[in-house]
N, C-alpha and C positions, 0 to 999 in steps of 0.2 A: 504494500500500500504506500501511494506517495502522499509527503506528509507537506502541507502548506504551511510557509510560514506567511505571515504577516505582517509588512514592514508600512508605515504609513508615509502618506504620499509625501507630507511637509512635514520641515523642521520643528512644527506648532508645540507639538510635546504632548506626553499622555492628559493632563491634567486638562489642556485644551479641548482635546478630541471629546475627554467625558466630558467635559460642561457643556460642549457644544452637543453631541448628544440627547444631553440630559432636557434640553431644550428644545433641538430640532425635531427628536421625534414623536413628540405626542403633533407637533404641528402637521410631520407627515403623516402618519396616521388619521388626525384628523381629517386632510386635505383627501387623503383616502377612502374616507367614508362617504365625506363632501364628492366624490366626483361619481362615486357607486349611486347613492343617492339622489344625485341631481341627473343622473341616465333617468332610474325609476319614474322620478317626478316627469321627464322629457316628455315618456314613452305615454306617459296616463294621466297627462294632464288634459279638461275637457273645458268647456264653456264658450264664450264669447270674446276673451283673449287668447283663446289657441294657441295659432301662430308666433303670436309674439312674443307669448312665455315660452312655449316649444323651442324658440330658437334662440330665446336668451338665457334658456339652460344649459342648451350645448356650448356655449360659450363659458357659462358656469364649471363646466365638465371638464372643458380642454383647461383651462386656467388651473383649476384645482390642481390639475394631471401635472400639470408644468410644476406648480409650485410644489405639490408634494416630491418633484421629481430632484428638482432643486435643492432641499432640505436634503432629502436621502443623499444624496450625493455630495453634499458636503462634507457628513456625518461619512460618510465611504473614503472618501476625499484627505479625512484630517487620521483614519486609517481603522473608521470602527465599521463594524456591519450595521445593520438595520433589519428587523424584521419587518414587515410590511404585508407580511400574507393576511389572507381574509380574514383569518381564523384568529389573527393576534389583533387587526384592526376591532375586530368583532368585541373583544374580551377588554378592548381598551376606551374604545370610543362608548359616548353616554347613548341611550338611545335615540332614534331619532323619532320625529313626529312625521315622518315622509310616510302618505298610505303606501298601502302593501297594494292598490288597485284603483279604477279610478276616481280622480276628484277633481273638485272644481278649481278653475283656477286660482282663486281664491287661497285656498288653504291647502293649495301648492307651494303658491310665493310664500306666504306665511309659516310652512316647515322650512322650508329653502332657505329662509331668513334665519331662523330659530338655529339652524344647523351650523348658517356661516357664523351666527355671533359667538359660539361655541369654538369654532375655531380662531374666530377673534380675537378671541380672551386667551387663546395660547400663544396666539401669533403673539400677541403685548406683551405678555408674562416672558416670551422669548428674546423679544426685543429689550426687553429692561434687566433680564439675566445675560445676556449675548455682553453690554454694555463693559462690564467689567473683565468677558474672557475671550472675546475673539470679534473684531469688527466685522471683519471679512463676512462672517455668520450671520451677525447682526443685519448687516447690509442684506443679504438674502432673507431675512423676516422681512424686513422693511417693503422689501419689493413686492411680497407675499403681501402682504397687510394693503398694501395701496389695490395691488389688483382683488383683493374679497371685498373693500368696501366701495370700492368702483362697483364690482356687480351686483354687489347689493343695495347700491343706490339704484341700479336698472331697476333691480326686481321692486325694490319699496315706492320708485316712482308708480306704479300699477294700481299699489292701495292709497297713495298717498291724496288728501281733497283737496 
């Protein structure tokens, strides 16, 4: 059996990698449930806004997909692995309010919203942990956090009077 070692990519040092870790991946995971979930919402979303949530989900989806993609790869990056299978996002992430079938659009946008502010709150908490151990890091919450409340400004313009 051949045996892997593991040497990380940068200078950054262990103590970075876990912190930056310790931060980035509840955000991917999150960004991962966010982008599983906002398919669901896509596929069975119904009503009089149709079209225009249906297509402002998938924009929700690919973002997500980007951003989770970005966190994990950092955390990969400074030399640690990442879980991110179904099965751990499942056991990590809260539940969502996204139905299991369809709904109106309505209380589509309204789980869509409930899910990003969930990751919101990590992306900030990562952003304000990142501060003291690795900007680099930081910088990629940052960019995360601008594109979740970019789209969740789309989707809340929907409900908004």
């Amino acid at each position: 059996m051949t045996k892997t070692h593991t040497t990380p990519a940068t200078a950054a040092g262990p103590e970075v990698a876990a912190g930056t870790a310790q931060f980035l991946t509840p955000v991917a995971l999150g960004l991962q449930a966010l982008a599983v979930n906002g398919k669901q919402a896509h596929w069975n979303v119904r009503g009089a806004n149709f079209i225009a949530i249906h297509e402002v989900l998938d924009s929700v989806v690919a973002h997500a997909q980007t951003g989770a993609d970005d966190a994990a790869e950092r955390i990969v990056a400074l030399g640690l692995p990442i879980d991110a299978r179904l099965a751990t996002v499942n056991d990590k992430v809260k539940a969502t309010a996204v139905p299991a079938g369809f709904a109106q659009w309505e209380d589509v946008v309204r789980a869509i919203i409930a899910d990003m502010d969930v990751v919101i709150a990590d992306v900030q908490a990562a952003i304000d942990g990142l501060d003291e151990i690795d900007l680099a890091s930081q910088d990629i919450a940052l960019a995360i956090k601008e594109s979740l409340e970019k789209d969740r400004w789309f989707l809340f313009a929907h409900l908004a009077e």
